[in-house]
MDTraj code that builds the backbone (N, CA, C; nanometers):
import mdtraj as md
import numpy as np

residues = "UNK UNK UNK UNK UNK UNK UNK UNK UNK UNK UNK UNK UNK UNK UNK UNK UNK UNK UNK UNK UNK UNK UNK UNK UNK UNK UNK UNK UNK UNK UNK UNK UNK UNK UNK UNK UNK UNK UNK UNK UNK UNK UNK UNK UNK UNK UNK UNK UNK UNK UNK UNK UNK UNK UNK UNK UNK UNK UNK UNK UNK UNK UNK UNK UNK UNK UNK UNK UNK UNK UNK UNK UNK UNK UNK UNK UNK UNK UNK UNK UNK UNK UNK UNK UNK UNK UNK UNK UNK UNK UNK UNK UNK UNK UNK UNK".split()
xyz = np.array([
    [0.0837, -0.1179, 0.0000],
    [0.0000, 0.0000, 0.0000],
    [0.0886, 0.1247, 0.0000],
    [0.0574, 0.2319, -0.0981],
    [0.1720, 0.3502, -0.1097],
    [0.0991, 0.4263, 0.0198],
    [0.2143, 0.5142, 0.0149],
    [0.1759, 0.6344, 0.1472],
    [0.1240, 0.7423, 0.0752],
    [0.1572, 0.7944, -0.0565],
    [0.1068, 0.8848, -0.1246],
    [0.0682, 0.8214, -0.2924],
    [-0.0065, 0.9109, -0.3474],
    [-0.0182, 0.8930, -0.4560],
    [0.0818, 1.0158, -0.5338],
    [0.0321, 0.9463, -0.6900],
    [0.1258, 1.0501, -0.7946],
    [0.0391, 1.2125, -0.7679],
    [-0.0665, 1.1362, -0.7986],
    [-0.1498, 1.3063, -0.7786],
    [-0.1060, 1.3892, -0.6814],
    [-0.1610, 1.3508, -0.5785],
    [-0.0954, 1.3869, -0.4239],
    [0.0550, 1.4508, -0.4782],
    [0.1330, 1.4069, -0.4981],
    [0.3036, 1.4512, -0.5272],
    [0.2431, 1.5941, -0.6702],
    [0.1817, 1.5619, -0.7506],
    [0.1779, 1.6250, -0.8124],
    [0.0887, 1.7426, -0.7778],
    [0.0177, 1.7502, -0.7044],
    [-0.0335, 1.8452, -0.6171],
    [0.0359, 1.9130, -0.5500],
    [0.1628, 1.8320, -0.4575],
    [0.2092, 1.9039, -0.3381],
    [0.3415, 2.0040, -0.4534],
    [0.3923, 1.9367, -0.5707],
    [0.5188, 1.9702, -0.6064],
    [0.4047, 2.0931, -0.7371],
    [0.3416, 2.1005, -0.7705],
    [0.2417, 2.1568, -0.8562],
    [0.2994, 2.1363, -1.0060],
    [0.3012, 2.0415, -0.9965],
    [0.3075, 1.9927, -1.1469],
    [0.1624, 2.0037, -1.2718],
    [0.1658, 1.9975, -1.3584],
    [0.0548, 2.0667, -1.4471],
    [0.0428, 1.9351, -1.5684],
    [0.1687, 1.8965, -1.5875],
    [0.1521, 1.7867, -1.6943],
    [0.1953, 1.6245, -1.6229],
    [0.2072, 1.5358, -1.7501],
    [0.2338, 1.4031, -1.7405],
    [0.4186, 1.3865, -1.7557],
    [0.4866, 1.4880, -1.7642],
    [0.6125, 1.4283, -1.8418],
    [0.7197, 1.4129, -1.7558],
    [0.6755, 1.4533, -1.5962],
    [0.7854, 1.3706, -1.5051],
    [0.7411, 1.2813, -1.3617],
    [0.5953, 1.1931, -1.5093],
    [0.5688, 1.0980, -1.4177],
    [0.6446, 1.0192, -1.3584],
    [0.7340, 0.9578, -1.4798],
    [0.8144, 0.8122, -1.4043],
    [0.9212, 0.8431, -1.3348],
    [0.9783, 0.9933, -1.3838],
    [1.0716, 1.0388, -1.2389],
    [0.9669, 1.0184, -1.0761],
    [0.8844, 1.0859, -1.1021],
    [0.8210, 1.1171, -0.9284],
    [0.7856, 0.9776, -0.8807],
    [0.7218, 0.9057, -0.9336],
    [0.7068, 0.7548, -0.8975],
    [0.8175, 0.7065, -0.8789],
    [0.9604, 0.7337, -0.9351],
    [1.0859, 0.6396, -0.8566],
    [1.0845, 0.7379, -0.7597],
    [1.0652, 0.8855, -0.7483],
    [1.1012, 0.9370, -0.6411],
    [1.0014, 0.9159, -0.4832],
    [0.8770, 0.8863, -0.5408],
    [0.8012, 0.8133, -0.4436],
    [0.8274, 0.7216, -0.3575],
    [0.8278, 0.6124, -0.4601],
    [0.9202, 0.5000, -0.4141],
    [1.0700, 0.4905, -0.3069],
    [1.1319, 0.5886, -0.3735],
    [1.2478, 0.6139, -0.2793],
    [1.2418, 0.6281, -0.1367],
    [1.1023, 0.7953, -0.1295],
    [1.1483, 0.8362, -0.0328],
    [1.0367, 0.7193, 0.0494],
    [0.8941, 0.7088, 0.0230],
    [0.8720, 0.5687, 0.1172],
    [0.9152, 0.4714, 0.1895],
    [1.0337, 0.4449, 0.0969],
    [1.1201, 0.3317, 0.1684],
    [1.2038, 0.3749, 0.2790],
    [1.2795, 0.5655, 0.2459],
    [1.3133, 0.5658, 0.3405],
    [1.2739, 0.6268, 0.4734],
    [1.1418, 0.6720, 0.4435],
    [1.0523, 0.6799, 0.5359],
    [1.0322, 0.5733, 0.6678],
    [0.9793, 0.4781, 0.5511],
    [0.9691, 0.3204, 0.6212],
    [1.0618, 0.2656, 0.7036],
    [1.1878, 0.2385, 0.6631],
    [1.2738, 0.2539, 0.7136],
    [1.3350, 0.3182, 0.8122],
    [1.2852, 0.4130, 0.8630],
    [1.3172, 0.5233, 0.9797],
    [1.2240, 0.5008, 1.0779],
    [1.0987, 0.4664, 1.0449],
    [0.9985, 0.4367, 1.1661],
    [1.0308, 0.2838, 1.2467],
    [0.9638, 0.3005, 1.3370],
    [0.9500, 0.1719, 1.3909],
    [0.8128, 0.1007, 1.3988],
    [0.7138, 0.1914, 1.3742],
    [0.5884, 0.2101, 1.4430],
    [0.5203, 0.1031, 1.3485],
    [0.4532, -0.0011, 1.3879],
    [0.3523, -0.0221, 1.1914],
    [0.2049, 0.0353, 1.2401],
    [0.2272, 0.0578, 1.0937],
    [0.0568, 0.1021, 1.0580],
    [-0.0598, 0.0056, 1.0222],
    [-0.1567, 0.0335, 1.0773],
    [-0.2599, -0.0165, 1.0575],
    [-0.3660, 0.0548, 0.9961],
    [-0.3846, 0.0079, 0.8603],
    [-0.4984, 0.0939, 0.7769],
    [-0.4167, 0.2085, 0.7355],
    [-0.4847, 0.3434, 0.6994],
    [-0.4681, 0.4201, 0.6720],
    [-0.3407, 0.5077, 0.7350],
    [-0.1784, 0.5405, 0.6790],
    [-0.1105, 0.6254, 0.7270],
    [-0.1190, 0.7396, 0.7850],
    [-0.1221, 0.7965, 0.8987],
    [-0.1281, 0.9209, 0.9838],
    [-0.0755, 1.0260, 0.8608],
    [-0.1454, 1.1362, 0.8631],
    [-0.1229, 1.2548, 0.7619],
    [0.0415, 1.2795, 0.8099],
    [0.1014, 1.3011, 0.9210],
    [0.1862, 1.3620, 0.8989],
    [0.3057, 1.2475, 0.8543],
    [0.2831, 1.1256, 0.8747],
    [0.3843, 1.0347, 0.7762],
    [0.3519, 1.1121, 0.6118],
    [0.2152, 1.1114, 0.5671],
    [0.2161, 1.1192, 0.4508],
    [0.2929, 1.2420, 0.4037],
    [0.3232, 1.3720, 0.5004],
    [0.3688, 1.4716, 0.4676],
    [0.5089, 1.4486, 0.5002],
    [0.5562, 1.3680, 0.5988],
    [0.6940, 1.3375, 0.5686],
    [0.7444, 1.2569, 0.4416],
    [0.6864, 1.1938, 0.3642],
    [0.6890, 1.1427, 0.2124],
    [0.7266, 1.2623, 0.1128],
    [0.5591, 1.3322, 0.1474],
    [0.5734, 1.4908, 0.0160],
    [0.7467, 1.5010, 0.0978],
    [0.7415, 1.5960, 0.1721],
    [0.9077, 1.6709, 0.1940],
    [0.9572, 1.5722, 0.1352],
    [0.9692, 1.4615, 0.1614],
    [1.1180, 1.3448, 0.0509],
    [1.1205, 1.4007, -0.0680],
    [0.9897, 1.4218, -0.1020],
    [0.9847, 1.3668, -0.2900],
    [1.0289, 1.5137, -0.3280],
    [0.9494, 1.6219, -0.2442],
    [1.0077, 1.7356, -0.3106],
    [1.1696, 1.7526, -0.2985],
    [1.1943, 1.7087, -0.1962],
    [1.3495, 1.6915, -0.1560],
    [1.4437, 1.6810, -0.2870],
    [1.4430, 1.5509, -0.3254],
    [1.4268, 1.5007, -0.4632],
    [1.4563, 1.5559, -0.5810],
    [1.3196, 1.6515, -0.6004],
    [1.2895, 1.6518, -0.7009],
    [1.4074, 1.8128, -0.6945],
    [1.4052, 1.8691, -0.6105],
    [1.4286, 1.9994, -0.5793],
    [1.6490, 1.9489, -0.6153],
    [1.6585, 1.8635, -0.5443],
    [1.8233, 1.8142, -0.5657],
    [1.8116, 1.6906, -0.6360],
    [1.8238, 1.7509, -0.7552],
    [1.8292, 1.6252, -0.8239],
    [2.0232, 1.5720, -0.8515],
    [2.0836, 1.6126, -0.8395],
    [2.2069, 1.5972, -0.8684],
    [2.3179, 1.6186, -0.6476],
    [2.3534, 1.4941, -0.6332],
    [2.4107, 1.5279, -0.5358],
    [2.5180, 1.6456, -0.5024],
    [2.5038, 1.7155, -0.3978],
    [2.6439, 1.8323, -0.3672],
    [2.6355, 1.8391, -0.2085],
    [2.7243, 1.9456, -0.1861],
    [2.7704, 1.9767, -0.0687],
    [2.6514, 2.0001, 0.0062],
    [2.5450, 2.0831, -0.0487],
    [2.4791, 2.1607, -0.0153],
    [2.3213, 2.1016, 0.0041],
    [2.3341, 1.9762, 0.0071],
    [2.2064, 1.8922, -0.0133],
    [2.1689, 1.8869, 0.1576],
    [1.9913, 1.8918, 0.1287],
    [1.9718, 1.8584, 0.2774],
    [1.9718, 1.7077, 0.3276],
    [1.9777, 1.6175, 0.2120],
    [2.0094, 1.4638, 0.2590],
    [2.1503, 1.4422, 0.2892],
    [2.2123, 1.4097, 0.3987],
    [2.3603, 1.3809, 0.4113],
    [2.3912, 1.3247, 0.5055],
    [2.5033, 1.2208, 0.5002],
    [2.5265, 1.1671, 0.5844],
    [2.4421, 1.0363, 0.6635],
    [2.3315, 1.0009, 0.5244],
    [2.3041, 0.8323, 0.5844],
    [2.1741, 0.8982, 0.6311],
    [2.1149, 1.0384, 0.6694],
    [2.0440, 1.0692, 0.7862],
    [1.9115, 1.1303, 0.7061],
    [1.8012, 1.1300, 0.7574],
    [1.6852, 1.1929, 0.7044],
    [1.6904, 1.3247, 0.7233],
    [1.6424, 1.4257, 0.6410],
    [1.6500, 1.5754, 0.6854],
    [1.5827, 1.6443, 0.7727],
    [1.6007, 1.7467, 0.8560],
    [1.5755, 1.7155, 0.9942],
    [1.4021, 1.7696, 0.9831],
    [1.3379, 1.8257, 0.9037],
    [1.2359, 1.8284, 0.8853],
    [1.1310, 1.7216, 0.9436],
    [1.1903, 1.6203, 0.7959],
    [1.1452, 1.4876, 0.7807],
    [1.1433, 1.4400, 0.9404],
    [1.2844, 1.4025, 0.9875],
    [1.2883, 1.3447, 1.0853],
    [1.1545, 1.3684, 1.2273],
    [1.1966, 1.5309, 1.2201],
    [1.0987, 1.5324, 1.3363],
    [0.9933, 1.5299, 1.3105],
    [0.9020, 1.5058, 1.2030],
    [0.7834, 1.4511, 1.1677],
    [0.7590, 1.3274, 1.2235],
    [0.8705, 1.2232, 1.1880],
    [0.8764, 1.0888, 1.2028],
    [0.9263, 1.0430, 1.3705],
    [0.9268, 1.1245, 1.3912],
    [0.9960, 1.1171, 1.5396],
    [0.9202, 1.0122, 1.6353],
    [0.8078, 1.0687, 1.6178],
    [0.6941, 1.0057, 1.7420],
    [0.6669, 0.8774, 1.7286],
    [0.6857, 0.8446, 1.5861],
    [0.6852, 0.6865, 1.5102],
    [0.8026, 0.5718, 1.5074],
    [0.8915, 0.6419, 1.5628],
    [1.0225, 0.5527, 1.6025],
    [1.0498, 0.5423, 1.7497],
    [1.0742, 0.4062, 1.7532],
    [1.1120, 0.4088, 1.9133],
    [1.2832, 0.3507, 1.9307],
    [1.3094, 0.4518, 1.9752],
    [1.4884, 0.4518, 1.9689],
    [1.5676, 0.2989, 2.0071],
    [1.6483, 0.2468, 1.9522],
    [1.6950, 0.1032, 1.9837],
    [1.8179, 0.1244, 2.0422],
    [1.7832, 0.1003, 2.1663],
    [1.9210, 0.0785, 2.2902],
    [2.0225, -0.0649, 2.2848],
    [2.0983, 0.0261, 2.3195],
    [2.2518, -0.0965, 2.2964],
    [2.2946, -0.1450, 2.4149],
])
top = md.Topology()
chain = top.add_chain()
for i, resn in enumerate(residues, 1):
    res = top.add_residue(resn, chain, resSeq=i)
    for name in ("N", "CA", "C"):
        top.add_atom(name, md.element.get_by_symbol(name[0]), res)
traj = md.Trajectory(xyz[None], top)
């Protein structure tokens, strides 16, 4: 089950046409996973809005750096801190 749709992305990023569908769908894909990946929490049924808005920030993320640099807000392995503290409440920290 996706967390967002294309529309949805194409809504949040305001896209008007079809011609960077199959970009945003890998970029969907991407950031879901690493969404997913960052939580701990599972969902049942329907995703809490603000997961779904930690998705949009990925994709626009994305779409916005498309070419890696210095200056990117993804770095270092880590979600951007936006994202993160969205996702915060949904992870439960793993002690060593």
């Amino acid at each position: 089950m996706s967390i967002v749709t294309l529309p949805e992305v194409k809504e949040h990023l305001r896209y008007d046409t079809d011609d960077n569908d199959p970009m945003l769908e890998m970029y969907i894909k991407a950031a879901e996973n690493a969404v997913l990946n960052y939580v701990t929490d599972k969902f049942e049924g329907d995703y809490p809005d603000v997961v779904k808005h930690a998705v949009l920030l990925m994709v626009g993320m994305f779409d916005t750096d498309r070419e890696p640099s210095k200056d990117s807000p993804i770095t270092d392995n880590y979600l951007p801190a936006p994202v993160r503290a969205l996702l915060y409440p949904y992870r439960t920290p793993t002690a060593i």
